[in-house]
VOGU-3710 file (C-alpha; in Angstrom, 3 decimals, decimal comma):
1> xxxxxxxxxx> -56,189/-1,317/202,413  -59,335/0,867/201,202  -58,134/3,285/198,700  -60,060/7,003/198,836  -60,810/8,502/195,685  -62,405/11,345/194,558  -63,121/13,906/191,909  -61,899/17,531/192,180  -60,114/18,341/188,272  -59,644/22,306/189,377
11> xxxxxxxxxx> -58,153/21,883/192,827  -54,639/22,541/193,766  -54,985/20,104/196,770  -57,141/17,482/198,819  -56,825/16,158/202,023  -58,439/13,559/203,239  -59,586/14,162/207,745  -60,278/11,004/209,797  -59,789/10,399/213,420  -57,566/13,199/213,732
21> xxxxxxxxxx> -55,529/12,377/211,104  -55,205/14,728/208,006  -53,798/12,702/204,843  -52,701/14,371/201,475  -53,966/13,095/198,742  -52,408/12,656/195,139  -54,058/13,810/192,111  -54,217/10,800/189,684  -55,566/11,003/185,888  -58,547/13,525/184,221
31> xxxxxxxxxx> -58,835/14,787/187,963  -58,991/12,195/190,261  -57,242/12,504/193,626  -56,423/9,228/195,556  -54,752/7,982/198,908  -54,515/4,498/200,548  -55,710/4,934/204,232  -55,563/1,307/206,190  -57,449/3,197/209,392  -60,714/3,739/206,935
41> xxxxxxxxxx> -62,685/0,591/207,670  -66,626/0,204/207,775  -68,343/2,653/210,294  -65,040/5,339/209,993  -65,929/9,028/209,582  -64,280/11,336/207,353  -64,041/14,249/205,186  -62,306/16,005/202,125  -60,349/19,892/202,088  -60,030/21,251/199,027
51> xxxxxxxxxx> -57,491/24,392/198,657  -57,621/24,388/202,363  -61,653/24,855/202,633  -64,470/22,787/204,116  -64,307/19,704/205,419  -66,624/18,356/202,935  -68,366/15,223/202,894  -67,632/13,165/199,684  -69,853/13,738/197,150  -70,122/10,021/196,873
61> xxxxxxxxxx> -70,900/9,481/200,638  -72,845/6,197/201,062  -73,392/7,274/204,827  -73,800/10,284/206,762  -75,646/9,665/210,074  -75,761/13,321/211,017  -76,994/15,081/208,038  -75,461/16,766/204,727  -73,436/19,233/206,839  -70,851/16,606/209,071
71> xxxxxxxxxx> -68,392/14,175/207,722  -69,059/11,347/205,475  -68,684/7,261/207,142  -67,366/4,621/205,376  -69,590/1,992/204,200  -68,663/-1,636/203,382  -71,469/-3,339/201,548  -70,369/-6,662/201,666  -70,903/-6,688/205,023  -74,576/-6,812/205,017
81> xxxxxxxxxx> -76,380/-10,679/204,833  -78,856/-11,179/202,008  -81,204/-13,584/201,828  -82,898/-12,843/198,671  -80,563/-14,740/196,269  -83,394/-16,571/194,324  -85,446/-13,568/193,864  -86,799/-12,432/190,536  -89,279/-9,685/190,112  -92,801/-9,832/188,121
91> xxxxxxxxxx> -92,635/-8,752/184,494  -93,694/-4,812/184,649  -96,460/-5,583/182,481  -98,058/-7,833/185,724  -97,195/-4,787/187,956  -99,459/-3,470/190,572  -97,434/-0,673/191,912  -97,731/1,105/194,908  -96,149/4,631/195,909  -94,946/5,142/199,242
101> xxxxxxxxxx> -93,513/7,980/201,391  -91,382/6,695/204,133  -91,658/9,447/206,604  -94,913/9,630/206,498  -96,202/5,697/205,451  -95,877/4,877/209,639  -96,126/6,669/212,420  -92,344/5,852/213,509  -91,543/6,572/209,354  -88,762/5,024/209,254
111> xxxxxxxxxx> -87,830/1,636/206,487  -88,000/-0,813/209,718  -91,105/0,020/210,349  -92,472/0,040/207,102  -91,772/-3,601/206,653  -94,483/-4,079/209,202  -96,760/-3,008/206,569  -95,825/-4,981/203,803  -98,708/-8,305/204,797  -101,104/-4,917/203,983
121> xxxxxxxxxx> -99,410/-4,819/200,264  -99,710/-8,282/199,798  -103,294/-8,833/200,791  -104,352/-5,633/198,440  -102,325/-7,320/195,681  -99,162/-5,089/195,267  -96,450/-6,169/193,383  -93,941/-3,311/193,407  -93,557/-0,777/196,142  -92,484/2,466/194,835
131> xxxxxxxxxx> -90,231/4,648/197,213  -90,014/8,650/197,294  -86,599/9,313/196,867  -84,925/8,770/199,755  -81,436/10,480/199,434  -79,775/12,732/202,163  -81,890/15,698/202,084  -82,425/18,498/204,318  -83,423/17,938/208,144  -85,295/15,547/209,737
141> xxxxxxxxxx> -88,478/15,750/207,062  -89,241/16,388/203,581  -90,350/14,888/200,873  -86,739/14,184/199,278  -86,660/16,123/195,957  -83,955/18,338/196,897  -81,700/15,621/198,201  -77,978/16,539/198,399  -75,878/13,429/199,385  -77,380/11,227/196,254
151> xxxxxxxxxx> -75,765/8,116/197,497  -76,830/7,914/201,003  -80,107/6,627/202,142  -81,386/9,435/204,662  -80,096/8,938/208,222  -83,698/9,696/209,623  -85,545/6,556/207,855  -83,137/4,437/208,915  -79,609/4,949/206,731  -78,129/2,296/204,800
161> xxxxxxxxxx> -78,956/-0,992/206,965  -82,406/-0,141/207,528  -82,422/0,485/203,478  -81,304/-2,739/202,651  -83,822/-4,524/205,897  -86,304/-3,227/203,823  -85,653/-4,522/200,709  -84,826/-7,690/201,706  -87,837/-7,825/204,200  -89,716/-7,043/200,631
171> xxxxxxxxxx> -87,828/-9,182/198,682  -88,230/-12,457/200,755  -92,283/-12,082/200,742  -92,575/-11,599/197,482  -92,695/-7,714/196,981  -90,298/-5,787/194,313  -88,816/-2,570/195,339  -88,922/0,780/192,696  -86,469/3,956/194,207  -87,340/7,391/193,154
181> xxxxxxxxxx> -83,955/9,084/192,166  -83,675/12,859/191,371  -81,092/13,575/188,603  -82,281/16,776/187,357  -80,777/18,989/190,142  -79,835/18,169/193,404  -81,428/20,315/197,079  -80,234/23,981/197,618  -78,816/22,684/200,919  -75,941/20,514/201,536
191> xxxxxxxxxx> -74,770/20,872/197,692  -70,992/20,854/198,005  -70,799/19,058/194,658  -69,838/22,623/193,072  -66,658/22,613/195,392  -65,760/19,659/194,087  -65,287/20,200/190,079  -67,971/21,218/187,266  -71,281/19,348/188,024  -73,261/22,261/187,081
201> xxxxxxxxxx> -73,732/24,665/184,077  -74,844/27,721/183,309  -75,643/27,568/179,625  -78,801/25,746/180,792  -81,714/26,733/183,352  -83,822/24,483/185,477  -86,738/25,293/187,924  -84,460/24,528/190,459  -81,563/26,924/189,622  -77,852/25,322/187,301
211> xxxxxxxxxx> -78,713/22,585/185,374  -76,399/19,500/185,697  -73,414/19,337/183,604  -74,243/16,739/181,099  -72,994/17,624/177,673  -69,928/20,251/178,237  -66,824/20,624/178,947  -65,293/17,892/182,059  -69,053/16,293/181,587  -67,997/12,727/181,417
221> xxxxxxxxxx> -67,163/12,126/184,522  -70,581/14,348/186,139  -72,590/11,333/183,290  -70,109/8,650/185,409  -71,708/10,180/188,724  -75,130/10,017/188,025  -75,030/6,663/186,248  -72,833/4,748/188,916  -75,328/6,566/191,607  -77,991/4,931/189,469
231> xxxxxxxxxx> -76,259/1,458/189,027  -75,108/1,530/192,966  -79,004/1,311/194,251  -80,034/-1,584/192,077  -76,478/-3,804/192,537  -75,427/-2,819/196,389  -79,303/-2,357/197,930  -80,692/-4,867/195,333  -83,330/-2,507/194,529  -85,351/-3,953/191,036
241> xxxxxxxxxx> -86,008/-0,810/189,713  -85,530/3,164/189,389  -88,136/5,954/188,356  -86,609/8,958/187,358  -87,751/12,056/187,981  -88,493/14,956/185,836  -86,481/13,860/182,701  -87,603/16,711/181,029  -85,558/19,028/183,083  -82,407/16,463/181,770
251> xxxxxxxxxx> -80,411/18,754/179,698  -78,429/16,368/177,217  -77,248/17,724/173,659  -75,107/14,962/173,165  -75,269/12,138/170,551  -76,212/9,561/172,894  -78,696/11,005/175,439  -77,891/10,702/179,399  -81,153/8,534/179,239  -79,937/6,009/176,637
261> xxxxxxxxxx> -76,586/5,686/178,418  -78,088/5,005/181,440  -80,561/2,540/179,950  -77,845/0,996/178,173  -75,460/0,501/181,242  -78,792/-0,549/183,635  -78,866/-3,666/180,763  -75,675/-4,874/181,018  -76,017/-4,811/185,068  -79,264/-6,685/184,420
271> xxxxxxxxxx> -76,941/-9,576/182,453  -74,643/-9,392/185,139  -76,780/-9,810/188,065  -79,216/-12,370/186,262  -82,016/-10,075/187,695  -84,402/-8,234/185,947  -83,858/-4,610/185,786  -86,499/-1,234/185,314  -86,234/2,123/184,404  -89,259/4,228/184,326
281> xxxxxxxxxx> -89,253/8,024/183,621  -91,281/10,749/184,740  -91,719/12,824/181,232  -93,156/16,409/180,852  -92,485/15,854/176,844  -95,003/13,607/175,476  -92,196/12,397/173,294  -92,281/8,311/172,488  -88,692/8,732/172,181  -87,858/8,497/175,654
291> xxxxxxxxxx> -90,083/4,802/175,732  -88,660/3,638/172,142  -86,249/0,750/172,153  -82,487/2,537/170,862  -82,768/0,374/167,949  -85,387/2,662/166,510  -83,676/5,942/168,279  -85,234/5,688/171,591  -83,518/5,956/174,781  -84,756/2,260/175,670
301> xxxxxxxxxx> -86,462/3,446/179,425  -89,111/0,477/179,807  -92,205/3,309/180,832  -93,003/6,174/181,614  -96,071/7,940/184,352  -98,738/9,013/181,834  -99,953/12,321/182,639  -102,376/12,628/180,033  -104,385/10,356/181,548  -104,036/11,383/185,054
311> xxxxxxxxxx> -105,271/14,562/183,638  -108,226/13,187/181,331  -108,942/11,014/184,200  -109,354/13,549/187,069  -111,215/16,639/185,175  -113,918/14,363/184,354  -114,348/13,280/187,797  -114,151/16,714/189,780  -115,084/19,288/187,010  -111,326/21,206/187,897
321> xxxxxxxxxx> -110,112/23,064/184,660  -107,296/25,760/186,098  -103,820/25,554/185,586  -102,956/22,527/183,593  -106,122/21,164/183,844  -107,664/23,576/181,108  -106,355/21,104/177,839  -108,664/18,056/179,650  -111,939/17,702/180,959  -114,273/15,712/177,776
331> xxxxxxxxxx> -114,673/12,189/177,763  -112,751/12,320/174,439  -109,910/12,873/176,136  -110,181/9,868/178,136  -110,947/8,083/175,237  -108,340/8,914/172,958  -105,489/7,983/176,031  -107,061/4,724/176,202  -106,598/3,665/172,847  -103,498/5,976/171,624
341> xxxxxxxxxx> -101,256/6,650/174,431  -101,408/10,545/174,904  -104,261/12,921/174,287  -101,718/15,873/173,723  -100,030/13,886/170,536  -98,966/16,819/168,257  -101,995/19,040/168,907  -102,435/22,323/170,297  -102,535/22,759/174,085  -104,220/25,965/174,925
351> xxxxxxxxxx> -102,271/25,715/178,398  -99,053/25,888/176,975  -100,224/27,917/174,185  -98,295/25,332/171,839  -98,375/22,366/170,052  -97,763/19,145/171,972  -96,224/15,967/171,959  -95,642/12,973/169,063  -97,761/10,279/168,670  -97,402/7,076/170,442
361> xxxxxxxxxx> -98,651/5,174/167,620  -97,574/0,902/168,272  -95,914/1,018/172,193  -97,395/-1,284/174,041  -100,287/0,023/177,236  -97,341/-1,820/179,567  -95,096/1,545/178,424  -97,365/3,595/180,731  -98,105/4,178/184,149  -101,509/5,230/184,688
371> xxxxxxxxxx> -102,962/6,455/188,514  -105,894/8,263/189,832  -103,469/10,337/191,983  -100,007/10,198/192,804  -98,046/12,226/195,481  -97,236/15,386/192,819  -101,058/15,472/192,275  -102,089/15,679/195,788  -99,216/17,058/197,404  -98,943/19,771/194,747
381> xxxxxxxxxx> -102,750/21,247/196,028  -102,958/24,322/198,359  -104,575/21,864/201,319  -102,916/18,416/200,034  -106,450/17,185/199,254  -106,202/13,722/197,890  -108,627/12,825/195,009  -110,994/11,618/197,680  -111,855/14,692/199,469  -112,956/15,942/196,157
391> xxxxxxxxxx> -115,351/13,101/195,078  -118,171/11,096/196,144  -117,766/7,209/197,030  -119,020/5,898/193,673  -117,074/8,858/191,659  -113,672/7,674/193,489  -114,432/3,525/192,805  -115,378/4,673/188,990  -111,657/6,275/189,154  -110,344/3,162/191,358
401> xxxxxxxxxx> -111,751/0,923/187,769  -110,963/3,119/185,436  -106,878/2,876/186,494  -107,146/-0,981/187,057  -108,636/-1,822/184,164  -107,060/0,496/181,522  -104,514/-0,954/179,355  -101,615/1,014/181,345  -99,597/-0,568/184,504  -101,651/0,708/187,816
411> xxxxxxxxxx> -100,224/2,857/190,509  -101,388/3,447/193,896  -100,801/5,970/196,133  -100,342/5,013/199,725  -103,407/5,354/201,606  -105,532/5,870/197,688  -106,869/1,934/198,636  -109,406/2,960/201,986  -109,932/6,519/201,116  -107,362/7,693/203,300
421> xxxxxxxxxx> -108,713/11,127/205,145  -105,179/12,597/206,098  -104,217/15,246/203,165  -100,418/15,026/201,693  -99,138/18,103/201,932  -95,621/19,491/200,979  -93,373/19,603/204,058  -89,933/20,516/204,707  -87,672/20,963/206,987  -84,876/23,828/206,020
431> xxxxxxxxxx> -82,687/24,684/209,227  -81,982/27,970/207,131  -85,164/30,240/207,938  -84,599/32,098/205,016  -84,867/28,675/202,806  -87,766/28,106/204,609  -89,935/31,385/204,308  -88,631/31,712/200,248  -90,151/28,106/200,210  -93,355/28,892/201,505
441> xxxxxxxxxx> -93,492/32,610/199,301  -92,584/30,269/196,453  -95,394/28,012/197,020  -98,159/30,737/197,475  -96,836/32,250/194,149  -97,635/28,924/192,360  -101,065/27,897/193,349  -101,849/31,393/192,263  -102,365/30,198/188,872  -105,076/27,447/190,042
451> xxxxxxxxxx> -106,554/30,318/191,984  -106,556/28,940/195,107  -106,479/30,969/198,525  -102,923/31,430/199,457  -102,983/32,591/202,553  -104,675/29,395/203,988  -101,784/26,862/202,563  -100,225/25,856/205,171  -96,279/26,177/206,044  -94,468/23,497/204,854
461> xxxxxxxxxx> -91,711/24,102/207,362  -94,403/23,489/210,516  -93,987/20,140/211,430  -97,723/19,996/212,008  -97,958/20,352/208,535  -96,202/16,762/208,428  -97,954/15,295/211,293  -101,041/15,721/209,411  -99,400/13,993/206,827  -99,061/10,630/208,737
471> xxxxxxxxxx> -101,509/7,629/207,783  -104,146/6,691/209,978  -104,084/2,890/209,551  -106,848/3,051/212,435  -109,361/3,838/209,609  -108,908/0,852/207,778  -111,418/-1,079/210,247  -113,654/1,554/209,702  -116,793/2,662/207,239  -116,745/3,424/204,652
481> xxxxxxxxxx> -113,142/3,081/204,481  -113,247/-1,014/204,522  -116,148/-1,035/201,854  -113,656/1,086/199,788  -110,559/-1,438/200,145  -112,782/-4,424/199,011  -113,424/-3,006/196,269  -110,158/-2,275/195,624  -108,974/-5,279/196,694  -111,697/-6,973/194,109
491> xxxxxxxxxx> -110,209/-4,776/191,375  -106,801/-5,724/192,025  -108,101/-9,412/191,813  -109,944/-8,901/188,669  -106,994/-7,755/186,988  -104,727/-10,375/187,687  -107,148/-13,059/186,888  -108,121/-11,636/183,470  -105,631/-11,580/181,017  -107,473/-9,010/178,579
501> xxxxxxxxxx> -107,218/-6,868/181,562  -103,339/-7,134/182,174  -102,497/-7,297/178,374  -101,815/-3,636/177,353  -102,628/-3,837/173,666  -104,001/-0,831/173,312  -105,406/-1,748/169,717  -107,589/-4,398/171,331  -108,918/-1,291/173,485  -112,472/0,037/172,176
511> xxxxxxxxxx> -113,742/3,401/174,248  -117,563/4,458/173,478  -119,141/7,480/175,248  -121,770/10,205/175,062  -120,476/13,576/176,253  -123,427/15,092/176,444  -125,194/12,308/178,723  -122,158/11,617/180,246  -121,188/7,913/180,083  -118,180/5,783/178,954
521> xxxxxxxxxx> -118,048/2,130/177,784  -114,656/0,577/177,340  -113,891/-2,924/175,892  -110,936/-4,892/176,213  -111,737/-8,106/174,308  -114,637/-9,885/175,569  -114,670/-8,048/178,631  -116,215/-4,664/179,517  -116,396/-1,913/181,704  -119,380/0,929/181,556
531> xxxxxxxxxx> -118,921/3,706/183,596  -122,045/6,283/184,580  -120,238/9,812/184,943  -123,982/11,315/185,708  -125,288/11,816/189,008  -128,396/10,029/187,919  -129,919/6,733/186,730  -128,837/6,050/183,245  -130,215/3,411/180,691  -127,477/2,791/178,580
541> xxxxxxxxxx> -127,597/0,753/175,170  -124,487/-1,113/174,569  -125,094/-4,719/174,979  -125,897/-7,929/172,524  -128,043/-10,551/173,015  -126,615/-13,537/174,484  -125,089/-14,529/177,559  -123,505/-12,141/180,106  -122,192/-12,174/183,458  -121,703/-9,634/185,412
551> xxxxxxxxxx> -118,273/-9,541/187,968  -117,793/-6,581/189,639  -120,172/-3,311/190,305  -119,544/0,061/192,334  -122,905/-0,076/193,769  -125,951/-1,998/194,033  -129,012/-1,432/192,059  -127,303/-2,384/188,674  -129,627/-4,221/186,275  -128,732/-5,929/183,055
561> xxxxxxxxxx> -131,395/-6,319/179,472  -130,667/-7,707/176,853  -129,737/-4,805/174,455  -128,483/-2,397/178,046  -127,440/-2,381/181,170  -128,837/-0,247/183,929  -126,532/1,839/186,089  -127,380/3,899/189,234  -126,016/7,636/189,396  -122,275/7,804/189,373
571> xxxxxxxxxx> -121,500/3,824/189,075  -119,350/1,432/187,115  -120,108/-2,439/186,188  -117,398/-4,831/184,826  -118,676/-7,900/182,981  -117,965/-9,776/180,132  -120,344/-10,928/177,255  -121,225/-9,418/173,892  -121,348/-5,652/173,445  -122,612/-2,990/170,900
581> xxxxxx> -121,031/-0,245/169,905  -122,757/0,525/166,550  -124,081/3,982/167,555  -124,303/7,215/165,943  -123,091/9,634/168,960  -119,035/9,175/170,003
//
């Protein structure tokens, strides 16, 4: 006989509605009401009253197959037949990840049909597919930031089943699974958590509206709904790893950080499960802290995206310095995230007007996520350009080798690998048209700053806007998108095969350039990568005599002396022999 819990410390009664049936519930210990209900068996709908209001679905709803308005349905995961039982993921260090929006990754966008895709991973060399977050969110389409129902796998991918298909689809050739969970706010629609009891506080702002209810009063059990959500993905959908988003918007005075008790708790699921567990955090902070093991007073997350070099990495390739953008844009930037971790590492950042950041002095390249584009740097532009429609071929394979040969753990984003021509734009789906015009007003008022032309960003809330969204796999077959996925494909290979080039010992990194010529030599042990950031021809002085081999080039016409190596207009050349970098201009 399933017993019904749930939390509600200020009400004066709960019900619990099923079938017709309307059940009273008793309220237990620190505010938790309970009934035994025999009729509440896998695939059963119901609901919660509180004070006589709603129904409400629970705020711990594993199912709801008709959105965040209509009654929750009760979901028994044993029921579901694994086949993964012997799987172990890759060390994160060995990681090629790859980001992935469900909705948009197929035409059908659902998790089904997404496993049709996954021989596509393998062949590029993909390790880990990374999921948007895919918790009940608003309508039919979005891109599941402002999800509601936090422990229910959207009904429109596919709901819980096609959730755990996935996975195990993944699992069983060889592919580890990373979910994107939200736990800085939750959606503006569908949030019945307030009804409930004190998830949210006012002493604290977030872009989003109430922060989350982390350090006062009734808090413990708000940290015990966020950290079993957390701990429900990777036991009951076996997924092998979490990124969390925004943990700079965590608000968390208390002596052990909501990170660090969540870290703490993911370990001891790890020794439970005898399956290796991630955490990786999306930071704003540039703080170490969050990366540090808690033995030296970090919060013991395994990595974290690296902005900085996104950042470095981009404004020397497309020449963009608004908005954020204005603290990068010199080769020395690039260089100093290669060897030290962040560029913005205590010093002043004109764009915030501040100093920045802590120095990441000893963590390990394998602490860091590094991309060329991700789907908050493309999906964040007025048109949803991706880093391709701003660059030439040999400009976008000098970014492709930059990312897969830094000392940082490479992340794709989906479609990034053949120079994907459909934009990624923001989309949603609000059934509320006022939501959905302050959405769009909200938007133009943001790109503002980058000062792009507002009135031609289109509305997330047209589902064109998503339609355009969509992959074209068609292209794949098709120049120059083909040339463009060998090389990545090459890359990927390279990497693997190399160990200097999947070690992330930053202090074994060496970065040369000349800013004013505008080329880049990086060294990682014996082998090395010189990158042309010119448009033109370049002789460039950095090699030894002796022998040297050359693996991998963006373009033909490369040439190597004995003292240099010749590199066409906007080109990269990986080889491996001995290099010079005794010169007088850095």
């Amino acid at each position: 006989m399933p017993e019904i819990r749930v939390w509600a410390p200020k009400a004066q009664e709960v019900t619990l509605d099923s079938n017709n049936r309307i059940l009273c519930m008793t309220k237990g210990e620190q505010g938790w009401w309970y009934v035994n209900a025999d009729f509440i068996q896998n695939g059963v709908d119901y609901a919660f009253r509180i004070d006589g209001k709603g129904p409400f679905p629970d705020p711990r709803s594993a199912w709801q197959p008709y959105g965040l308005h209509c009654p929750s349905r009760y979901m028994d995961h044993s029921i579901f037949t694994w086949t993964d039982s012997a799987w172990q993921q890759p060390p994160l260090g060995s990681a090629i990840i790859y980001e992935m929006h469900v909705g948009t990754f197929t035409s059908d966008g659902t998790f089904d049909s997404a496993v049709d895709r996954i021989d596509h991973l393998l062949d590029l060399g993909v390790t880990h597919l990374e999921l948007m977050p895919v918790a009940e969110f608003s309508g039919n389409r979005g891109w599941g930031y402002d999800g509601a129902d936090l422990y229910a796998p959207h009904h429109g991918y596919g709901g819980p089943e096609g959730l755990k298909r996935l996975v195990n689809a993944c699992h069983e050739r060889g592919l580890a699974v990373i979910l994107d969970v939200v736990y800085n706010h939750l959606g503006p629609v569908g949030n019945y958590l307030g009804r409930f009891g004190p998830y949210f506080t006012r002493r604290y702002a977030t872009p989003w509206g109430e922060a989350v209810n982390l350090d006062g009063p009734e808090s413990d059990a708000v940290r015990r709904f966020f950290v079993d959500n957390a701990l429900m993905w990777l036991r009951d959908y076996h997924i092998d790893g979490l990124r969390i988003d925004a943990v700079h918007a965590i608000v968390d005075t208390s002596a052990i950080h909501f990170l660090e008790q969540l870290a703490a708790e993911v370990n001891d699921l790890e020794a439970e499960l005898g399956r290796h567990l991630i955490l990786i955090a999306e930071s704003d902070l540039n703080d170490p802290q969050v990366i540090r093991t808690p033995e030296v007073g970090g919060y013991g997350i395994d990595a974290q995206w690296n902005e900085d070099f996104h950042h470095s990495l981009h404004t020397v390739l497309t020449g963009e310095h608004v908005g954020y953008y204005r603290d990068f844009g010199k080769l020395a930037d690039l260089a100093k995230v290669l060897t030290q971790g962040f560029v913005y590492d205590g010093c002043y950042s004109v764009h915030r007007r501040s100093h920045h950041g802590r120095t990441a002095t000893g963590l390990s390249g394998h602490r860091f996520i590094g991309c060329l584009q991700n789907h908050d740097q493309v999906g964040n532009r007025a048109l949803g350009e991706r880093i391709g429609h701003l660059l030439l071929p040999g400009q976008l394979k000098m970014g492709a080798a930059m990312v897969l040969t830094s000392p940082f753990v490479p992340m794709l984003f989906q479609g990034e690998e053949w120079g994907a021509s459909t934009p990624f734009l923001y989309f949603t789906d609000h059934q509320e048209p006022g939501l959905g015009a302050a959405v769009k007003t909200g938007r133009q008022k943001e790109f503002a700053s980058f000062g792009w032309e507002t009135d031609k960003i289109p509305d997330p809330q047209d589902e064109e806007t998503f339609l355009r969204s969509r992959l074209d796999w068609s292209e794949i077959a098709m120049p120059p998108h083909h040339e463009l996925l060998d090389f990545y494909r090459s890359l990927i290979k390279l990497r693997r095969q190399i160990p200097e080039l999947h070690n992330g010992r930053m202090e074994r990194t060496a970065v040369y350039f000349d800013e004013e010529v505008r080329w880049l030599i990086m060294t990682r042990g014996r082998i090395w990568m010189v990158f042309n950031f010119a448009p033109v021809n370049q002789r460039i002085p950095c090699l030894k005599p002796g022998k040297k081999e050359i693996l991998l080039t963006s373009e033909e016409g490369v040439t190597v002396e004995d003292d240099a190596i010749l590199l066409p207009g906007h080109s990269v050349a990986i080889g491996v022999g001995p290099v010079n970098l005794c010169h007088d201009k850095k």
